[in-house]
N, C-alpha and C positions, 0 to 999 in steps of 0.2 A: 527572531522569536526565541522566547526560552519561558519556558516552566519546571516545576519541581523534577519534571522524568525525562526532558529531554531541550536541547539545544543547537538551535541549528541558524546557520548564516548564509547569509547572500545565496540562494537557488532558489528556483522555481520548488513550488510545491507538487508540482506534478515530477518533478527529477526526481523529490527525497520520497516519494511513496513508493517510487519504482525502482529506487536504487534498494530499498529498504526490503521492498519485497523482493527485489532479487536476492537480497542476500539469506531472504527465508528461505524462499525458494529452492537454495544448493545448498543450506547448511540447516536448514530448521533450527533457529533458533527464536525461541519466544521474546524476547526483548527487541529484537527486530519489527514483531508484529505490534508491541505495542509503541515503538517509534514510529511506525507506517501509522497507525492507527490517529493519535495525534496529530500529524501530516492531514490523513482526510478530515480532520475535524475543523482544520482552516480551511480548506477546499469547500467541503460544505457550510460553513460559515460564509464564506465568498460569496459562492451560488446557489444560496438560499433553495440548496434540496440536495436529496443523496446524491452520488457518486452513481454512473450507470457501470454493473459488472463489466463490459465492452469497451466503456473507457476504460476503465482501469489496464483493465488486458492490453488495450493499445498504446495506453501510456507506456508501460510494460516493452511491448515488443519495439516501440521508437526507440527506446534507449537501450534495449538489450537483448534484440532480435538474435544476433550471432550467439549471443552465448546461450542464449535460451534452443538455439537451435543443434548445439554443440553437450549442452549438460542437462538435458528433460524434454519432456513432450506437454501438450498443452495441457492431457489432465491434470500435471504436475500443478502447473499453472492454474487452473484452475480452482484444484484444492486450496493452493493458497492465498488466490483471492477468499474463495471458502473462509478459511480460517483468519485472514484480515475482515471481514465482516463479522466473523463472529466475536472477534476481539473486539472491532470499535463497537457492537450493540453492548458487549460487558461490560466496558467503559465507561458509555456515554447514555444506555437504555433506550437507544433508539437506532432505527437503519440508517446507518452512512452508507453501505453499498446496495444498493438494491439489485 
């Protein structure tokens, strides 16, 4: 895949949103949320509907339970689901995470 804001090779879509939020997750950095954010927009392209907040979370803790248990607690987590949502409706004008 590649567009004008981001480029990304051979991995599942559900690795690059969780690896992406994680790294918002410990460093907040905004250019990460709108790399994730792009990430869900094939996702829901896929499967013709948002993103459930739970998947995402789960996505999240398959790939990155230990560290997630090691550097933040789940409101962490969940804020920055929060704030991936709020970036893909910026985006795109519409719920990708419901």
């Amino acid at each position: 895949f590649q567009s004008d804001m981001l480029e990304i090779y051979a991995a599942l879509w559900e690795w690059q949103i969780a690896a992406k939020l994680h790294k918002y997750y410990r460093q907040f950095r905004d250019n990460d949320l709108l790399d994730a954010a792009y990430c869900v927009s094939e996702v829901v392209e896929k499967n013709g509907r948002p993103m459930k907040r739970d998947e995402v979370s789960a996505m999240f803790m398959t790939y990155f339970a230990d560290s997630a248990k090691s550097t933040g607690d789940q409101e962490t987590l969940n804020r920055s689901i929060q704030a991936l949502a709020e970036t893909y409706e910026g985006l795109f004008g519409k719920d990708g995470i419901i």
